[in-house]
Every structure is written in structure tokens, then in C-alpha cells.
N, CA and C atoms as an extended XYZ file, in Angstrom:
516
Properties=species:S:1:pos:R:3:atomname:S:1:resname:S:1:resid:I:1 pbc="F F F"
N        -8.845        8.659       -1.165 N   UNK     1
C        -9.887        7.643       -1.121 CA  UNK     1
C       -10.948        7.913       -2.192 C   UNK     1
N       -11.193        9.537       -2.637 N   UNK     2
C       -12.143        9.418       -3.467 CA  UNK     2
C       -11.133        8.845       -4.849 C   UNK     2
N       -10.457        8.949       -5.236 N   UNK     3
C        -9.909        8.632       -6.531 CA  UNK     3
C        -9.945        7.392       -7.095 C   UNK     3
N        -9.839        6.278       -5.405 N   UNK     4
C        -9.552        5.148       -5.256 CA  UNK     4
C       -11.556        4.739       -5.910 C   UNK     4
N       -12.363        5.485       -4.855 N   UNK     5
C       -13.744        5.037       -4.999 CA  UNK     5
C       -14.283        5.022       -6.758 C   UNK     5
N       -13.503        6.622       -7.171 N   UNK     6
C       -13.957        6.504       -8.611 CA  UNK     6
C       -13.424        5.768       -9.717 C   UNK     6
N       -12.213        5.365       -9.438 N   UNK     7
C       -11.259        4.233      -10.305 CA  UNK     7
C       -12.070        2.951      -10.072 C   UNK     7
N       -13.031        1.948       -9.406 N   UNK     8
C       -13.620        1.440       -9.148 CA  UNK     8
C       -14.251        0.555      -10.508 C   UNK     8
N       -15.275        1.827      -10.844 N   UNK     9
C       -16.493        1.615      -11.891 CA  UNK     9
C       -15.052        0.974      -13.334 C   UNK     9
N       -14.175        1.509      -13.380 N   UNK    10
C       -13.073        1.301      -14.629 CA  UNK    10
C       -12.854       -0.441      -14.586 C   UNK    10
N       -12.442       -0.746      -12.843 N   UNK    11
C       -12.130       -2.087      -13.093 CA  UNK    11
C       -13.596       -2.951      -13.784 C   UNK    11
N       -14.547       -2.874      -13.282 N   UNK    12
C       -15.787       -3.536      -14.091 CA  UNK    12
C       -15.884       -3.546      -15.041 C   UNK    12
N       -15.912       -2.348      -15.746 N   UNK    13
C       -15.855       -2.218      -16.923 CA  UNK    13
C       -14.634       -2.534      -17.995 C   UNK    13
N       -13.842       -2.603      -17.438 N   UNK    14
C       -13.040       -3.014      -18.099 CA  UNK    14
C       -12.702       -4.819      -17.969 C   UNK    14
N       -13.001       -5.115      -16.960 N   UNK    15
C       -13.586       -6.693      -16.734 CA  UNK    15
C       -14.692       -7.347      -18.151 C   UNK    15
N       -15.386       -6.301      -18.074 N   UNK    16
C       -16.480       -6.788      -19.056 CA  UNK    16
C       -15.849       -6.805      -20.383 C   UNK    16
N       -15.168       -5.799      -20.938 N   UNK    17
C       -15.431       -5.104      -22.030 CA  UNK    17
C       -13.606       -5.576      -22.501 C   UNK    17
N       -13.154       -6.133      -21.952 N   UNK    18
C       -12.097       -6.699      -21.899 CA  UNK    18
C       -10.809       -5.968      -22.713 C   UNK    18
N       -11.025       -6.121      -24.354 N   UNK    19
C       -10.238       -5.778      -25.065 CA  UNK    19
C        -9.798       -3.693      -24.953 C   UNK    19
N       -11.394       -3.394      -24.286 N   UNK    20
C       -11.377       -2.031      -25.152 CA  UNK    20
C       -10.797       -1.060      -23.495 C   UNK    20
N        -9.957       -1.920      -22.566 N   UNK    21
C        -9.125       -1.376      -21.426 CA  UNK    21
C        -8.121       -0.748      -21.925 C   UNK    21
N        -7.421        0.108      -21.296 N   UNK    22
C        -5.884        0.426      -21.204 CA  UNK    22
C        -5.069       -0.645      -21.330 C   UNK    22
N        -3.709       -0.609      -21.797 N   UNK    23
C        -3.329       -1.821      -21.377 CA  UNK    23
C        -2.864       -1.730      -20.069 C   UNK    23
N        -2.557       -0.638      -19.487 N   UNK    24
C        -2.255        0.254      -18.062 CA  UNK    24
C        -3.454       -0.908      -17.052 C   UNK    24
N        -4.380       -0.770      -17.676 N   UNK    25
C        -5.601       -1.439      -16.863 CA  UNK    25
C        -5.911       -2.493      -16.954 C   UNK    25
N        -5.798       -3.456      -18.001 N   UNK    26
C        -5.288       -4.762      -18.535 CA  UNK    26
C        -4.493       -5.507      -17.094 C   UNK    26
N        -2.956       -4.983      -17.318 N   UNK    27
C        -1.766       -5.283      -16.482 CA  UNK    27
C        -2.267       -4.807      -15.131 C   UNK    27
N        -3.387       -3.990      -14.473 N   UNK    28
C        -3.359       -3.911      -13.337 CA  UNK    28
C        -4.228       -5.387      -12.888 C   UNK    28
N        -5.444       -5.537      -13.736 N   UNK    29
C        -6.646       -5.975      -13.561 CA  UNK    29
C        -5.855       -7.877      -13.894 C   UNK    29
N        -5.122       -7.599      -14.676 N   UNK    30
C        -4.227       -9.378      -14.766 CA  UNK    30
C        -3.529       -9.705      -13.640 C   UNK    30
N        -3.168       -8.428      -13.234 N   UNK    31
C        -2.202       -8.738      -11.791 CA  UNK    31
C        -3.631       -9.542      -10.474 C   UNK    31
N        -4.024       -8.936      -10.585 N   UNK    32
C        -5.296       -8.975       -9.230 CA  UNK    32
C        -5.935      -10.491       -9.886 C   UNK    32
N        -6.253      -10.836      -10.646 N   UNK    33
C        -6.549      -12.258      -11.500 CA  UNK    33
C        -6.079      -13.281      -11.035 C   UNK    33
N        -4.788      -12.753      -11.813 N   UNK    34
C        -3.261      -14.246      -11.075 CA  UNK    34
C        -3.851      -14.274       -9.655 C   UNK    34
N        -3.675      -12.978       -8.854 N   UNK    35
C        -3.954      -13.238       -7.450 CA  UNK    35
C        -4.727      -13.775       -6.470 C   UNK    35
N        -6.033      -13.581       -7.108 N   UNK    36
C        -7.290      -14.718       -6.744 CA  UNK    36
C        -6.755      -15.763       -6.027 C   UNK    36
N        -6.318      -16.956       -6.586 N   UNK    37
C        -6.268      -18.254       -5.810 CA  UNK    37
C        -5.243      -18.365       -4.558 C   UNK    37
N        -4.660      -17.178       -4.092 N   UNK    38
C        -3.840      -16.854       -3.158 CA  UNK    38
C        -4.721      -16.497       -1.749 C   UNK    38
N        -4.294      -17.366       -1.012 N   UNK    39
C        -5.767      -16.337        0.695 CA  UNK    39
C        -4.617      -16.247        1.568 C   UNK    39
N        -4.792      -15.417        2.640 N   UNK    40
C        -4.096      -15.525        3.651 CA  UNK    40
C        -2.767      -14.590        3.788 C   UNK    40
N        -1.647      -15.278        4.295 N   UNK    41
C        -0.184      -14.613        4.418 CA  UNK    41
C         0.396      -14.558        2.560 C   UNK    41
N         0.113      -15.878        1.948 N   UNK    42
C         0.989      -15.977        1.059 CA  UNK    42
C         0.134      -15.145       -0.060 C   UNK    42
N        -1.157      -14.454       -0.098 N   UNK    43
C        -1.593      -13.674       -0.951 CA  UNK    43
C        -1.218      -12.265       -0.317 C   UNK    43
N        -0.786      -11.856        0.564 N   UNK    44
C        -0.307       -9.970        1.168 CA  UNK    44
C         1.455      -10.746        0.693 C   UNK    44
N         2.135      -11.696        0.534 N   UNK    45
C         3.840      -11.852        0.202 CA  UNK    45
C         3.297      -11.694       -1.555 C   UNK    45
N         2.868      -12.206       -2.244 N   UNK    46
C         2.820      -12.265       -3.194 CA  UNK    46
C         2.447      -10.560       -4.263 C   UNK    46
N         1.290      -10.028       -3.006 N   UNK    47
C         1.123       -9.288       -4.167 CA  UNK    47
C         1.921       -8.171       -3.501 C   UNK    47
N         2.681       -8.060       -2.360 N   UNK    48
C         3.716       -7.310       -1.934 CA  UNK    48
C         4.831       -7.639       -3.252 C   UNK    48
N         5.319       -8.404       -3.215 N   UNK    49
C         6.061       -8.859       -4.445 CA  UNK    49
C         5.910       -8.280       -5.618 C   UNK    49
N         4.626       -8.618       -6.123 N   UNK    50
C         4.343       -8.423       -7.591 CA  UNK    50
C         4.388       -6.704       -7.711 C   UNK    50
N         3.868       -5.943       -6.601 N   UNK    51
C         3.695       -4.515       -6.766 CA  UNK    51
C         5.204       -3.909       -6.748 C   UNK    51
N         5.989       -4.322       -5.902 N   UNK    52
C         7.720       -3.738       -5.866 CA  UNK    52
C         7.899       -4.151       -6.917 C   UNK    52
N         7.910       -5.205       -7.724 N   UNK    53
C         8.354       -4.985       -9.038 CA  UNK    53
C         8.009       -4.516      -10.108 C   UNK    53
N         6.479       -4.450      -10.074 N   UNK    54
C         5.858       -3.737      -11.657 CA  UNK    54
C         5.903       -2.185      -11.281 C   UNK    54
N         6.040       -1.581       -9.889 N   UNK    55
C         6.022       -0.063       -9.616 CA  UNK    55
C         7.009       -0.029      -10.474 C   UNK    55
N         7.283        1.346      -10.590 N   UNK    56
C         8.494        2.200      -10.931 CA  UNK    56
C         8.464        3.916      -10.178 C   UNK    56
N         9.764        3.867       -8.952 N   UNK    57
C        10.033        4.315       -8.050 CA  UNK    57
C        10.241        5.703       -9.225 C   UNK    57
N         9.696        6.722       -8.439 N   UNK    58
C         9.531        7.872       -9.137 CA  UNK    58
C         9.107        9.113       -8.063 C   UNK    58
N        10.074        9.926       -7.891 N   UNK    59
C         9.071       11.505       -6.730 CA  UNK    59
C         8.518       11.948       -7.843 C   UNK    59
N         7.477       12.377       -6.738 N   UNK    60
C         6.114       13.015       -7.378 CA  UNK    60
C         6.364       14.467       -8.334 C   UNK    60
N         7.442       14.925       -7.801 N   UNK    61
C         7.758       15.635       -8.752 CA  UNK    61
C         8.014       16.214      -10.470 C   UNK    61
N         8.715       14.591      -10.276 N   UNK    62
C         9.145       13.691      -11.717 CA  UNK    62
C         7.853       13.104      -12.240 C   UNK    62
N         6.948       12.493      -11.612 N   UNK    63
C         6.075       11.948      -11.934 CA  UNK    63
C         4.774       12.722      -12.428 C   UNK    63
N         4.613       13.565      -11.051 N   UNK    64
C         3.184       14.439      -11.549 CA  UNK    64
C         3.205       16.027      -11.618 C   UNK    64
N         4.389       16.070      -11.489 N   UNK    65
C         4.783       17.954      -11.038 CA  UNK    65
C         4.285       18.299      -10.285 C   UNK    65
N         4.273       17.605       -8.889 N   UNK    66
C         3.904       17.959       -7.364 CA  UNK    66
C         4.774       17.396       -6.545 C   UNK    66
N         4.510       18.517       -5.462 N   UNK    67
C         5.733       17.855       -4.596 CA  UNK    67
C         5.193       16.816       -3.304 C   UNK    67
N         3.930       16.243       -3.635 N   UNK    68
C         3.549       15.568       -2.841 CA  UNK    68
C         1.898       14.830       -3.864 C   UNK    68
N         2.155       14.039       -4.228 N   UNK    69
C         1.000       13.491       -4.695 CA  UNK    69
C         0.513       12.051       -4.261 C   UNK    69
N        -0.855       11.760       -4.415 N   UNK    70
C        -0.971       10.092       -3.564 CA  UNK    70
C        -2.150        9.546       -5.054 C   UNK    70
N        -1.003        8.858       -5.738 N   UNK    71
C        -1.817        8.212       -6.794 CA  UNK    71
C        -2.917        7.250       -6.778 C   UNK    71
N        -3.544        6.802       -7.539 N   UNK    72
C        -4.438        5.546       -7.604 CA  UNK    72
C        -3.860        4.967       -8.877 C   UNK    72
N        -3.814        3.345       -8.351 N   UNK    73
C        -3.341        2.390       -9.101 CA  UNK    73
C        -3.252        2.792      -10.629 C   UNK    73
N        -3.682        3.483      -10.649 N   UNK    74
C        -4.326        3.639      -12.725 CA  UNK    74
C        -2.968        4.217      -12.700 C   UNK    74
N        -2.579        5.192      -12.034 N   UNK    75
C        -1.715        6.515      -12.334 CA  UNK    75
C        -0.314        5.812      -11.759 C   UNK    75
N        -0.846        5.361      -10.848 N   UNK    76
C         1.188        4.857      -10.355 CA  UNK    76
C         1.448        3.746      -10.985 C   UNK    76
N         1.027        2.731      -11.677 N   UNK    77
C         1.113        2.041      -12.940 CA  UNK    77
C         1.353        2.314      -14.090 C   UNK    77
N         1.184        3.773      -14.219 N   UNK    78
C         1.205        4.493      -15.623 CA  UNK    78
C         2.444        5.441      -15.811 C   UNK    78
N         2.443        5.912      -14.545 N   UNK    79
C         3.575        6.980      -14.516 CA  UNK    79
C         4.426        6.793      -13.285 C   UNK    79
N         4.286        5.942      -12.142 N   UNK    80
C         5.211        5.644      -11.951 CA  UNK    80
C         4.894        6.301      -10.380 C   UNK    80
N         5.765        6.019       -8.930 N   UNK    81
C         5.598        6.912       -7.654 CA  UNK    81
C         5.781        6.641       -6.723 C   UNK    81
N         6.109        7.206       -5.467 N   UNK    82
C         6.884        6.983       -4.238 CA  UNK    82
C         6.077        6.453       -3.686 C   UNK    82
N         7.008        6.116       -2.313 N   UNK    83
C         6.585        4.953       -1.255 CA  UNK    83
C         4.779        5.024       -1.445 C   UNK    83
N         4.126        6.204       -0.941 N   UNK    84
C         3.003        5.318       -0.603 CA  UNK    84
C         1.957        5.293       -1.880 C   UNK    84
N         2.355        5.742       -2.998 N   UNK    85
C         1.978        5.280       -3.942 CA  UNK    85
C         2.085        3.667       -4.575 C   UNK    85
N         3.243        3.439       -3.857 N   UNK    86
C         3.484        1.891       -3.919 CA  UNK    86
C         2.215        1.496       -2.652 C   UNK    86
N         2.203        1.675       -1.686 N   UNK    87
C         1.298        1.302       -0.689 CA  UNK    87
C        -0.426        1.328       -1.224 C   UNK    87
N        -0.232        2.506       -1.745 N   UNK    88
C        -2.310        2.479       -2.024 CA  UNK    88
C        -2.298        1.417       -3.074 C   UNK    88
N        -1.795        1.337       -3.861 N   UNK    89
C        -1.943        0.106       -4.989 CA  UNK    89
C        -1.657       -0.816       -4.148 C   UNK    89
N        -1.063       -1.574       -3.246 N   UNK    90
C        -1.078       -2.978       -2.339 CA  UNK    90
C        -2.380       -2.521       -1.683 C   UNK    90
N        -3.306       -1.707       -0.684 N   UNK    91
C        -3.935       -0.918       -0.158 CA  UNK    91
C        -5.662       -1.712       -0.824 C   UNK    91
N        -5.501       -1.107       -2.532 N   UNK    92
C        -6.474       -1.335       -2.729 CA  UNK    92
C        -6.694       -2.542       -3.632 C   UNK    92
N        -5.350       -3.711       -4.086 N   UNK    93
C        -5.268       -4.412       -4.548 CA  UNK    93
C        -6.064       -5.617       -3.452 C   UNK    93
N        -5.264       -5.120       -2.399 N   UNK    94
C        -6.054       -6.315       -1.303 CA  UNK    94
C        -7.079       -5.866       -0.837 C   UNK    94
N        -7.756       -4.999       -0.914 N   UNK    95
C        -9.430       -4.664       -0.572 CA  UNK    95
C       -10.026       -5.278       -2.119 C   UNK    95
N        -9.595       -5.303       -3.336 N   UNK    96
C       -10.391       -6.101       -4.445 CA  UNK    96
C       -10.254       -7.544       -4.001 C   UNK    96
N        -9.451       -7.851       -3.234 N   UNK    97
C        -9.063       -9.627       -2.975 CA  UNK    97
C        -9.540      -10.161       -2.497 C   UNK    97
N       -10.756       -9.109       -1.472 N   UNK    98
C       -11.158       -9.405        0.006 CA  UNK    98
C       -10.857       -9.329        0.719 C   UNK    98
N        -9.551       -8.534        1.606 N   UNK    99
C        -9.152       -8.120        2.900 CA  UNK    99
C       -10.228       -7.055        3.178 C   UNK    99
N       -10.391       -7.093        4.569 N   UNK   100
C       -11.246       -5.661        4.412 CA  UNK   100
C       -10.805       -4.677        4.842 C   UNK   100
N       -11.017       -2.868        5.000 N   UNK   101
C       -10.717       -1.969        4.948 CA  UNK   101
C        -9.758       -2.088        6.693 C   UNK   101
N       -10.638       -2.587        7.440 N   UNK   102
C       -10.434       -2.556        8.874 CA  UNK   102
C        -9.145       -3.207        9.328 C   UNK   102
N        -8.550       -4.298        8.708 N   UNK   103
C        -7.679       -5.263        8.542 CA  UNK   103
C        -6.201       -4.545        7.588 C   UNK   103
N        -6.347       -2.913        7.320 N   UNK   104
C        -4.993       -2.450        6.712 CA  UNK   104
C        -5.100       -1.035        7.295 C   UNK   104
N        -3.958       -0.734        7.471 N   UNK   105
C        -3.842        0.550        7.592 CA  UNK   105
C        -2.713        1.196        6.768 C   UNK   105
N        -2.949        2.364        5.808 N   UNK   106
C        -1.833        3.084        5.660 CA  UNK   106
C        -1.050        4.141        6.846 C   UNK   106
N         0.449        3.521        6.982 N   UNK   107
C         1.217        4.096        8.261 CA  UNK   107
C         1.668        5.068        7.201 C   UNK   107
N         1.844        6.542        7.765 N   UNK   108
C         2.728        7.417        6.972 CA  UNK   108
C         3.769        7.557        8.456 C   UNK   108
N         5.572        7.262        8.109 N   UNK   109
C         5.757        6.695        8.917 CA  UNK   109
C         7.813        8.170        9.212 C   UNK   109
N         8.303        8.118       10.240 N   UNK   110
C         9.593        8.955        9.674 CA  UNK   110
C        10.654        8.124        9.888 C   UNK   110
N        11.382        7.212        8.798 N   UNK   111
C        12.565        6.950        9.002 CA  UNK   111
C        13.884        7.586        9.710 C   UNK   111
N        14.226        6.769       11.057 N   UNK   112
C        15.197        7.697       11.821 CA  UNK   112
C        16.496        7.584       11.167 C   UNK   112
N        16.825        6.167       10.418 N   UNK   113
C        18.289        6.358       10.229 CA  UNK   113
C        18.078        7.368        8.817 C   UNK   113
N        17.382        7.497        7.684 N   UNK   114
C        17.625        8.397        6.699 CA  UNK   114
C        17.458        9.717        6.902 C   UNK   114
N        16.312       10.064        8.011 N   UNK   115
C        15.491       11.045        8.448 CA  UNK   115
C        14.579       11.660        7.149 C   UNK   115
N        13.832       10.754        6.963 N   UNK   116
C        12.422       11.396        5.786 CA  UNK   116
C        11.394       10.322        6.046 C   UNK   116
N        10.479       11.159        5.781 N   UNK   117
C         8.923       10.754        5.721 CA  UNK   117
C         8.768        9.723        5.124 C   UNK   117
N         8.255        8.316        5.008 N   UNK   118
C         8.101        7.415        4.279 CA  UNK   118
C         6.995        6.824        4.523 C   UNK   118
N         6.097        5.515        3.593 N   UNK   119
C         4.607        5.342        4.061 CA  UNK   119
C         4.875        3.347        4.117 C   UNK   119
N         4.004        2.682        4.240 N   UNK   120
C         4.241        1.640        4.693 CA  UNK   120
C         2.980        1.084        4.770 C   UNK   120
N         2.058       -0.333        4.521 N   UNK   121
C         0.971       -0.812        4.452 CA  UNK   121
C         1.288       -1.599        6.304 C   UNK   121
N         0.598       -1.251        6.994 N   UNK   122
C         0.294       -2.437        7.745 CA  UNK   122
C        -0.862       -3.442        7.476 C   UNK   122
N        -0.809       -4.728        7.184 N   UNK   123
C        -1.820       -5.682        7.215 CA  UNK   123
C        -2.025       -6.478        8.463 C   UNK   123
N        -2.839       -6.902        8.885 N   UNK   124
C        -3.498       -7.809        9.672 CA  UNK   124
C        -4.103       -8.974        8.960 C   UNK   124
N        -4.049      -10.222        9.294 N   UNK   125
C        -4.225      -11.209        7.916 CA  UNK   125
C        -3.970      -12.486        9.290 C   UNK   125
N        -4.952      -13.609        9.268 N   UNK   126
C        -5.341      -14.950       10.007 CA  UNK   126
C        -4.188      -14.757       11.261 C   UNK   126
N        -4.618      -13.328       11.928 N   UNK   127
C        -3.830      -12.975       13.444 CA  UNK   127
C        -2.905      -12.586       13.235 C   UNK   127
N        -2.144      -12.073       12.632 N   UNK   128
C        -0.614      -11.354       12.537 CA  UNK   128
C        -0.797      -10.344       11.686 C   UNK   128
N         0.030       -9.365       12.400 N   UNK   129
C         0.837       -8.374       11.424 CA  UNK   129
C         1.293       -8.075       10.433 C   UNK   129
N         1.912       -8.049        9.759 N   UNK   130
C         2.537       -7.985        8.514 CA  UNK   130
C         2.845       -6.291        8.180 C   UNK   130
N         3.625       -5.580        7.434 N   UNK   131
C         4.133       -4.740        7.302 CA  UNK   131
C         4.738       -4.875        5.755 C   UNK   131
N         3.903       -4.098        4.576 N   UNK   132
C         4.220       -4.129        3.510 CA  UNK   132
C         5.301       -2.582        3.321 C   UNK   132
N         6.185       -2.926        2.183 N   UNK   133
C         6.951       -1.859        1.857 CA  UNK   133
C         7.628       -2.059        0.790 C   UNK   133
N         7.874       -1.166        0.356 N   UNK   134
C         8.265       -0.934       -1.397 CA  UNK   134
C         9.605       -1.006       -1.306 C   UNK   134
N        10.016       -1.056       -0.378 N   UNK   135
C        12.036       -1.128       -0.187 CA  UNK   135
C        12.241       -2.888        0.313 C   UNK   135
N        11.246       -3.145        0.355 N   UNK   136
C        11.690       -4.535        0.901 CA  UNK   136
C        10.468       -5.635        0.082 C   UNK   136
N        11.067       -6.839       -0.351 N   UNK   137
C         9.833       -7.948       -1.041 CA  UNK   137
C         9.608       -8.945       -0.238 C   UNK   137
N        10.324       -9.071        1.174 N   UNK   138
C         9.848       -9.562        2.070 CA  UNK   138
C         8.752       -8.878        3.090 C   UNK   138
N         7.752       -9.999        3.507 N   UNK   139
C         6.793       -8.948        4.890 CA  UNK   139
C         7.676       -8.690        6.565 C   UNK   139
N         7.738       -7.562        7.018 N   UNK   140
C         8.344       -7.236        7.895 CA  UNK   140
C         7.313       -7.099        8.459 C   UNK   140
N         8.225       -7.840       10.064 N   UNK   141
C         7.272       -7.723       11.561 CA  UNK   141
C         7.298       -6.094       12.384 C   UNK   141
N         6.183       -5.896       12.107 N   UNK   142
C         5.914       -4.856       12.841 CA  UNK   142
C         6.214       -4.279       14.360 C   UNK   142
N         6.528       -5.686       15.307 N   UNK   143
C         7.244       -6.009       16.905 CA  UNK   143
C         8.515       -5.938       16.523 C   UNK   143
N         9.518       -6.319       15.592 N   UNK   144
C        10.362       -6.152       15.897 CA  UNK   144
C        11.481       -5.054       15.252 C   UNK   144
N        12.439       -5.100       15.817 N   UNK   145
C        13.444       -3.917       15.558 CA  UNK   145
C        13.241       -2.739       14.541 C   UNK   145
N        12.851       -1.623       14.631 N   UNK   146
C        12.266       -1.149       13.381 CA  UNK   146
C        13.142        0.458       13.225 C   UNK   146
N        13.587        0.747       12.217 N   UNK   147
C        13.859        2.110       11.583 CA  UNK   147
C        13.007        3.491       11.592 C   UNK   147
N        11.503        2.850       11.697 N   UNK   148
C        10.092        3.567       11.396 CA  UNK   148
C         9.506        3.784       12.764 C   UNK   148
N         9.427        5.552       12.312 N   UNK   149
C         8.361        5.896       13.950 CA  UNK   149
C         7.145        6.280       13.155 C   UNK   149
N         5.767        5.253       13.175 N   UNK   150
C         4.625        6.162       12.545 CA  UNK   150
C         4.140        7.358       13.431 C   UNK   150
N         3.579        7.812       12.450 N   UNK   151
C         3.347        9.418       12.398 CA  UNK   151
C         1.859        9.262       12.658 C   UNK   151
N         1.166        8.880       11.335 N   UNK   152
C        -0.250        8.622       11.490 CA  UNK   152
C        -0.323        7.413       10.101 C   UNK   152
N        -1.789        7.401       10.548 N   UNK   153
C        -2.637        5.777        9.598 CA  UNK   153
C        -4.152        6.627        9.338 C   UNK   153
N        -4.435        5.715        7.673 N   UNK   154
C        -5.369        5.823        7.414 CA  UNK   154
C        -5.721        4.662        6.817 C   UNK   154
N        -7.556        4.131        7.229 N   UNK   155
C        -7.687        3.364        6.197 CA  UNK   155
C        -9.054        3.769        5.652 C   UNK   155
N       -10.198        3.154        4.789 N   UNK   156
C       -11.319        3.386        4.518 CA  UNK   156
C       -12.084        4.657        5.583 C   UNK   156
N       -12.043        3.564        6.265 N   UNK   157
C       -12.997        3.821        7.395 CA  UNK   157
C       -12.196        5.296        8.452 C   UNK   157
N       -10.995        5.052        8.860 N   UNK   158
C       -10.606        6.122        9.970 CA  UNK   158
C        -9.285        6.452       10.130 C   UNK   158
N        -8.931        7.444       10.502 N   UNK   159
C        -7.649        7.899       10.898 CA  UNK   159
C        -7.377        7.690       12.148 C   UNK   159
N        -6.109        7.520       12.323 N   UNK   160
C        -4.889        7.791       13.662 CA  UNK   160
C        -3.856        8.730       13.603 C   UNK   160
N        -3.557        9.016       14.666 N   UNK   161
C        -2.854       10.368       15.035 CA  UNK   161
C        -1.611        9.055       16.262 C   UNK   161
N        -0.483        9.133       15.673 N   UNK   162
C         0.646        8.341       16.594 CA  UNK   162
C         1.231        9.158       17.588 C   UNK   162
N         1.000        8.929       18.851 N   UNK   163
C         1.450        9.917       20.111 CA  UNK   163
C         2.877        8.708       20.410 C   UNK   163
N         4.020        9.672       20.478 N   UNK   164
C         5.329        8.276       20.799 CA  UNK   164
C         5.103        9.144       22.595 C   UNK   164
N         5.210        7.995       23.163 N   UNK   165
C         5.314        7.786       24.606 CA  UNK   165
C         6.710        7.646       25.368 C   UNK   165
N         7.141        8.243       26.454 N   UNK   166
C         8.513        7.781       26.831 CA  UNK   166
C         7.983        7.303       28.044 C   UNK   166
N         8.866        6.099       27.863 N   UNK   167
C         8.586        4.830       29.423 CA  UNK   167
C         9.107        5.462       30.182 C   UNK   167
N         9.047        5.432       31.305 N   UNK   168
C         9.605        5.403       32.780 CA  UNK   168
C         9.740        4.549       33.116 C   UNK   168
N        11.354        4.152       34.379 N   UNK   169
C        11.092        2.910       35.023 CA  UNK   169
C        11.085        3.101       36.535 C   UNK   169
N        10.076        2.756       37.134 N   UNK   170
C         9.524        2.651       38.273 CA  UNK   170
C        10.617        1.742       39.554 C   UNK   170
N        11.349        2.850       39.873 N   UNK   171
C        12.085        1.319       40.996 CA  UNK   171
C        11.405        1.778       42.540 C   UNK   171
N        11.267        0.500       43.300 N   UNK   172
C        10.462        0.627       44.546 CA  UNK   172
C        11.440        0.165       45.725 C   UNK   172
């Protein structure tokens, strides 16, 4: 979050100052542009969309010589990065759009059929769910049938800790 807070002052400035951006920052800051006139469901499909395709799927390894790194847009645009590096760039693309912090959560989540750690945007957006992900350019419902047990969520504001519960059934 701090990386996210200090990458901030770049988009302004580079808003202003137009020519003398990255083009790294250009192509982030054109993406979020186009996106403007989008509200609602069809602006979290769209820029779900636009981010699975301009990422480039990369472990952090390959990417930053760590075996676990969590980029900001500047850097996973530039060099490239796994699932939830795809997620903080949707994350903080839609907090520049106007979603607010409270309305997303990053799920860091464990896929049962592959068995590995993977991360996942949940949005909330005019009463529904939504479920962003870098393996899929459609929004997936969060109620139904799912691969993913979250682990924990973060957004701006707070963390969660996911306790999985086993039902009982009560016969009388």
C-alpha cells in the first residue's frame, strides 16, 4: 500500500507534464482515460479485460529476483507479474475511477484443484459481487461453484483473516 500511496504523486504529474512520462506511464495513465466514461459492472468487465491483456504473466522470480513480490502498477506494467500483481493494478486502477477502498478487497486465495496460492480482486459494484482474475476476462460470481478457498483480504483500510467452517447437520 505504501508503494501504491507513493506511485500516486507520478500519475499527476505525469497528467500535467504529459510528454515528459514514461511511456510505461503514458500506457498506464491512457488505459485509466479510455476508462472514465465506463461506471458500474461494465467499467470492473472492462478494465478486468484491459489489465489480462496488457499484463504479462511473469513469477516474481523472473521478474524481480524474489520469490514473492507485490508490484505497483508502474512495475508490473514494466516488467511484468503474477496473479496478484495483476490484481493491485485492477485494485488501484478502480480506486483512480472512483470505486472506493471499502467496495474491493484483495482475496489471497488457495486453489484446491492446482493446490497453490493464488490472489483474486473481489469487487462490490451497484449490489453485487464480482470476482476479478487474471486467468479469466470474464467477472466470476463469487456464490457460485468455486476452485478458491480464501485465505485472507486486504484492502486500504483493513485486513481479514478467512476461518473455513465445517457445517453440521442437525437432525431432530
Amino acid at each position: 500500500m505504501a508503494k501504491i500511496k507513493d506511485e500516486r504523486p507520478l500519475y499527476r504529474m505525469c497528467e500535467r507534464q504529459g510528454l515528459n512520462c514514461s511511456p510505461l506511464a503514458r500506457q498506464w495513465l491512457n488505459l485509466l482515460k479510455m476508462l472514465r466514461p465506463f461506471k458500474g459492472k461494465k467499467l470492473v468487465q472492462e478494465l478486468n479485460f484491459a489489465v489480462n491483456v496488457l499484463g504479462k504473466y511473469r513469477k516474481d522470480m523472473v521478474a524481480y529476483n524474489q520469490p514473492d513480490h507485490w508490484a505497483s502498477p508502474f512495475e508490473f506494467f514494466q516488467s511484468g507479474g503474477d496473479c496478484e500483481d495483476f490484481v493491485i493494478a485492477k485494485y488501484v486502477g478502480l480506486l483512480e475511477l472512483g470505486v472506493a477502498a471499502d467496495e474491493m478487497r484483495i482475496v489471497v486465495v488457495h486453489d484446491k484443484k492446482l493446490n497453490i496460492g493464488h490472489a483474486v480482486l473481489l469487487v462490490s459494484i451497484d449490489g453485487e459481487r464480482h470476482v476479478l482474475d487474471n486467468r479469466s476476462h470474464t467477472l466470476l460470481n463469487p456464490l457460485g461453484p468455486s476452485q478458491y478457498r480464501p485465505l485472507y483480504s486486504v484492502n486500504r483500510n483493513t485486513r481479514w483473516i478467512h476461518v473455513e467452517t465445517r457445517r453440521t447437520m442437525i437432525r431432530g
